[in-house]
N, C-alpha and C positions, 0 to 999 in steps of 0.2 A: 266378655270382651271389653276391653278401658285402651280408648283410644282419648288421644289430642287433635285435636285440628287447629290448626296454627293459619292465622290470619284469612279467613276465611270472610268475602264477601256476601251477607245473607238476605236470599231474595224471597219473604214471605211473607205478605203483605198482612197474614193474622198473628204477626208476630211482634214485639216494640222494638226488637231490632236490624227491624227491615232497614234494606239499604244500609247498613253498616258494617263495620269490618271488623272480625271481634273473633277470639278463641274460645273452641268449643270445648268442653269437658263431654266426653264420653265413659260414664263407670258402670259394668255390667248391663249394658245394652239401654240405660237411661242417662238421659242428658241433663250433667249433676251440677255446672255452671258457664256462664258463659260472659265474657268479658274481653276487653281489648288487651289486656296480655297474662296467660296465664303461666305462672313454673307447671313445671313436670318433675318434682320430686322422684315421683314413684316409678318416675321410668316408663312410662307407657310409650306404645309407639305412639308416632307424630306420623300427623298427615301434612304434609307442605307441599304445593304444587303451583303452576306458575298461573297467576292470574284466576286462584281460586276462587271460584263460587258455589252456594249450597243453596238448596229450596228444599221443601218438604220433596218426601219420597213421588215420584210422577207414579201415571197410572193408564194404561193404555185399555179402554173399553171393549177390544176386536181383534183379537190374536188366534190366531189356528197355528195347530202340533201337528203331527200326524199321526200320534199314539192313540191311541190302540190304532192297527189297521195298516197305517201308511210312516212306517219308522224309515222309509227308506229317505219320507219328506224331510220327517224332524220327529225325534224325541223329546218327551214332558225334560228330561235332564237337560239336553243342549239348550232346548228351546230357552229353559227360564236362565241358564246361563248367559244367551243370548241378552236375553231383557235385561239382566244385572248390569253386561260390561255396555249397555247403550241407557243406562239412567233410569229405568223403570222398578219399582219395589212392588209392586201388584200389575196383573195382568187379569183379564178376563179371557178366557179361553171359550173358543166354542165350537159344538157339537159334530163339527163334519167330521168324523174320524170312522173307524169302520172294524165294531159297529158302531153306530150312533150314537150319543151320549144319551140316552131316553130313560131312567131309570136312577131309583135309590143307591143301587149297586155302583153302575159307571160312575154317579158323581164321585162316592164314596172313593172308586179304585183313584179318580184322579187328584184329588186332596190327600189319596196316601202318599201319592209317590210323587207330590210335589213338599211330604210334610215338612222336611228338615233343609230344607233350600231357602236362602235369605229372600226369595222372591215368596209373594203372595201368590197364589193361583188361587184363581175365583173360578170355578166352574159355570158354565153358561150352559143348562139340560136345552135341549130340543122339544119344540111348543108342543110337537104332534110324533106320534109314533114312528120312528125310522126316519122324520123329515118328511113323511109322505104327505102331507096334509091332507089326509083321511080321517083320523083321529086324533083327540086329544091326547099329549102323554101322562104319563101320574105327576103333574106339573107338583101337589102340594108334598109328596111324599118327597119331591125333586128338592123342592125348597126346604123341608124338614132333614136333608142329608148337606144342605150349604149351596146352593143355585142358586144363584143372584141372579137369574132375567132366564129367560125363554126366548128359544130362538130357531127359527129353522135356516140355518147360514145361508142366506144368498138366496135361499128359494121362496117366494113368494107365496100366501096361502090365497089360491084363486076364489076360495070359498069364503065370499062376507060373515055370511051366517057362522061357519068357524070361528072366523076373528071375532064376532060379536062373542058368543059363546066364552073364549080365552079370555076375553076382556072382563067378562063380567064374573066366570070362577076364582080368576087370577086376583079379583080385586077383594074375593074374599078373606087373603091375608097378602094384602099390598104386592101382591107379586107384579114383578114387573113382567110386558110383556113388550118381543119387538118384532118389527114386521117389514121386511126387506120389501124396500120401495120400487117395485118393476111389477106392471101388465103383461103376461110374458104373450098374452095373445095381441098385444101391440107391438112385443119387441119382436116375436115373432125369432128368427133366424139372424138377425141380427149380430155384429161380433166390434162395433165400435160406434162412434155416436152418427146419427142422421144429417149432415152436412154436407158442404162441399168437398171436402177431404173424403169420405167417405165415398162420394161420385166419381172423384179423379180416381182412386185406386179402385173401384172395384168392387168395395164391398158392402155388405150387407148393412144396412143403419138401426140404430136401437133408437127411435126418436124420443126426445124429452117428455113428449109426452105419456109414454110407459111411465117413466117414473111420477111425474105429476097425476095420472090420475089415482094410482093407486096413493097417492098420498092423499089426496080430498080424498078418496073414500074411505081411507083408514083415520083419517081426524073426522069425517060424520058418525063413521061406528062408535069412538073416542066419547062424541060428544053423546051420543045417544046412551051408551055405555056406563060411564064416569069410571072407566077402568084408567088405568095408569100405564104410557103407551113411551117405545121409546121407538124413533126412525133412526137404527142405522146409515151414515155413507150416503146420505144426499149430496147430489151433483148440478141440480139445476137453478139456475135464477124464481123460477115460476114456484120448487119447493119450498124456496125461500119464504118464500111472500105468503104461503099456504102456512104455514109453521107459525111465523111472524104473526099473523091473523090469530091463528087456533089458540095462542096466546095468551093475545088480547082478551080474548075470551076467559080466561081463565084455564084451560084443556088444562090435565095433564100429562102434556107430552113433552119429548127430549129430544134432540136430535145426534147423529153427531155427522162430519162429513171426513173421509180420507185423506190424507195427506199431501197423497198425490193427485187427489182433485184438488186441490188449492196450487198446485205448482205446474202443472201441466196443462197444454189443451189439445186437442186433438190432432191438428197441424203436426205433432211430431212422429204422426206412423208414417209420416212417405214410404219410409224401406221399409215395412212391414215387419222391425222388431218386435215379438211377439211378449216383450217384457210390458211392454207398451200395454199389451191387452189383460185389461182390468173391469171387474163390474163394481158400482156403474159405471162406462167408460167415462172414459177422459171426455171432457165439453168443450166451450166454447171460451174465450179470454170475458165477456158478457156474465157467462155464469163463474167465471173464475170470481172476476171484481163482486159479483153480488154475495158467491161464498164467504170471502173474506172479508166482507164489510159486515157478513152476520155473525164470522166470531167476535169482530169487535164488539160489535153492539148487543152481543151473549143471545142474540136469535139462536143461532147453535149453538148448543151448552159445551160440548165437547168436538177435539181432535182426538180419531185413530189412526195409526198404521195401517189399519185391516190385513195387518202380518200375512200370508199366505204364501207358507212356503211348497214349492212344486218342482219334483223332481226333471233333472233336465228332457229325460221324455216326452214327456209332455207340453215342454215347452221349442225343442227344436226342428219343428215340425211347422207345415203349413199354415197360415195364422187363423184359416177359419177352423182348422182343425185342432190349434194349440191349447190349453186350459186357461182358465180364466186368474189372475193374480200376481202379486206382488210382494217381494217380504220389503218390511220398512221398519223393525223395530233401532236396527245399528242407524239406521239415515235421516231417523224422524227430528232428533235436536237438532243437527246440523241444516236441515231441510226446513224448518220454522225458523230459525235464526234470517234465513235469507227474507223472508216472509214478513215477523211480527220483532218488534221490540222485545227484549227479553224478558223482562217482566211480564208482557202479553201472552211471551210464549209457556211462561210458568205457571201462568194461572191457567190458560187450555187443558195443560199437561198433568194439571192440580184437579183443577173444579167438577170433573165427573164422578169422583170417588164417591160424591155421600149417594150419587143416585143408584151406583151400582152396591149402597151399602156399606161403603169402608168408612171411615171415621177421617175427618181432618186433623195432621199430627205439626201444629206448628211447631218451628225450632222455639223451643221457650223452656228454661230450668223445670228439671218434673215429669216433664211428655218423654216419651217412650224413644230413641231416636229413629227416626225413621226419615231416610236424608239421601238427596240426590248430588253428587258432586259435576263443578262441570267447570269452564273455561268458553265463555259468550261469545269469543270475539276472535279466536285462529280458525281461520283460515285451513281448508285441504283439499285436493282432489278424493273425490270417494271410488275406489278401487274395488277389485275383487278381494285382495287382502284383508281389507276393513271388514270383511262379512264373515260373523263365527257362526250364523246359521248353514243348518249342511246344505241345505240347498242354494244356489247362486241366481236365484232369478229376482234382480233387483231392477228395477226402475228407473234408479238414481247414479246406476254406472256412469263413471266419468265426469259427473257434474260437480262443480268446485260449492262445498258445503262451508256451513260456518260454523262453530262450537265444537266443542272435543268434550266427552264425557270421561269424567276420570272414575266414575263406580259411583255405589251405594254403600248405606249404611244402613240394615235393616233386620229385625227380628234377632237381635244383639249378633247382628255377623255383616262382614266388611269384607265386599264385592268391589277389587280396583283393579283399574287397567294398568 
């Protein structure tokens, strides 16, 4: 693949030509020069778009397919299409599919059939057997087939002595382990956050405190431990400040939090759209502002999507009875532009890679290309059109987004819209 990229603004802060506007040379999938204006003797195609910009390849930590199991949600092929025309070169995928990703084999089948797609698929095995947290899965034979983290999606392991265990095998070859932050004998029945909103309509509350204690007790195993620990999708003020702390301390722990907990708070279920209902729910404007002051200040290492696509079944149905999720890979730039500076939002979009194992690919003459194309600063309403995932339960319906992604450039192949 020998592309040109013609005037191209590049936003990569490990790069010398950050912040400047410069043409790129793309020759058989490496980046052969780069300068304020290059000929195209040889004829290659040209990338020109209006108000161009490039960052290294982004990388979203929490994405769910529904292959094997539930193709009716999303397939590994849409899926990483998906991730391509919305700016992502890697994806971490994880284990709720059916059956469960638990095993040498599943990782194996999901790295085949994402082999030859300009998107990375990083498989995410399941911590414990089936997700039951009963047992331990063959976490090392997981990681000896390509599993970057261990996970039991969404479901909490009730069992300490478990997590201590995972923490202490796992760190026999730095395996990462993560551990979805909810008490479920606090959240109990619960279907949105513990609040006022929660009392005017009716419904069940998940209080903050679910998630906060299971976070101290998963940073004192940490610490007792010295395993290597990451908290998906924190949503509360109080997590924050437990994190922040663990730190200090030196732990080694990660976090990351949802997207749409940074943009949302609870106040918007009055009509009980069930697009609305997400774990951990949506909080309070309090825990919004403490979020977003932890990406600043890289308390949380990382923003997901926590993608989760869910057939309309499931979702147009009574809200205590709806499934829990949100797809956000198409609305995630647009949706952080309204949020952080753009640089801010490059480096979110950037900085989880080396935890989950990828390599950082600055745009620099030599390096491999590996390249997000995008436009910071148009303006759109986000439609159901804008959505290439098969399923339509977005979040972000109707809300006026900022940035347009024009593709990727990745694994010598050019993903554009």
């Amino acid at each position: 693949m020998n592309i040109l990229i013609k005037s191209a603004t590049i936003i990569d802060s490990k790069s010398e030509f950050h912040n400047s506007t410069q043409d790129v040379l793309i020759e058989n999938g490496v980046i052969t020069k780069i300068s304020k204006s290059i000929k195209n003797p040889n004829n290659y195609k040209e990338i020109k778009r209006d108000n161009l910009h490039i960052s290294q390849g982004w990388f979203d930590s929490s994405v769910s397919f529904g292959e094997p199991g539930y193709e009716e949600r999303e397939t590994i092929e849409n899926g990483l299409k998906t991730a391509a025309h919305s700016g992502f070169t890697a994806v971490a995928v994880n284990s709720n599919t059916n059956p469960v990703i638990d095993s040498n084999s599943d990782i194996t089948f999901l790295k085949s059939k994402a082999n030859k797609n300009a998107v990375e698929l990083l498989p995410i095995g399941a911590l414990t057997i089936g997700s039951k947290s009963e047992y331990l899965a063959e976490l090392f034979d997981m990681r000896s087939a390509g599993a970057v983290a261990f996970y039991d999606y969404k479901k909490p392991i009730s069992n300490p002595n478990l997590m201590k265990i995972a923490l202490q095998y796992a760190s026999n070859f730095d395996g990462l382990v993560c551990s979805f932050p909810q008490e479920n004998k606090i959240a109990g029945h619960g279907v949105m956050n513990e609040n006022v909103t929660s009392t005017k309509q009716g419904l069940k509350g998940i209080p903050a405190l679910a998630e906060e204690l299971q976070v101290a007790r998963d940073l004192f195993l940490l610490e007792y431990t010295g395993g290597k620990l990451h908290i998906p999708t924190i949503s509360t003020a109080t997590s924050v400040a437990l994190i922040r702390e663990a730190k200090k301390k030196k732990l080694n722990v990660s976090c990351s939090v949802a997207i749409h907990n940074l943009y949302f708070t609870d106040e918007v279920l009055t009509d009980f759209n069930t697009n609305f209902k997400v774990l951990p729910p949506l909080r309070t404007q309090t825990d919004i502002e403490a979020l977003i002051e932890a990406v600043k200040d890289g308390t949380i290492d990382m923003v997901t999507t926590d993608h989760s696509p869910i057939d309309i079944e499931e979702k147009k149905i009574e809200f205590d009875h709806a499934n829990y999720g949100t797809i956000g890979l198409e609305s995630a730039f647009g949706a952080l532009q309204n949020i952080f500076t753009t640089k801010k939002t490059i480096e979110v979009l950037t900085k989880g890679k080396t935890r989950f194992g990828l390599e950082q690919t600055p745009i620099q003459k030599g390096n491999t290309a590996n390249i997000s194309l995008f436009n910071p600063d148009e303006k759109y309403e986000f439609l159901k059109s804008n959505i290439i995932s098969k399923s339509k339960n977005t979040i972000f319906e109707n809300e006026t987004l900022k940035g347009r992604v024009y593709g990727i450039i990745a694994k010598n192949k050019a993903v554009l819209n």
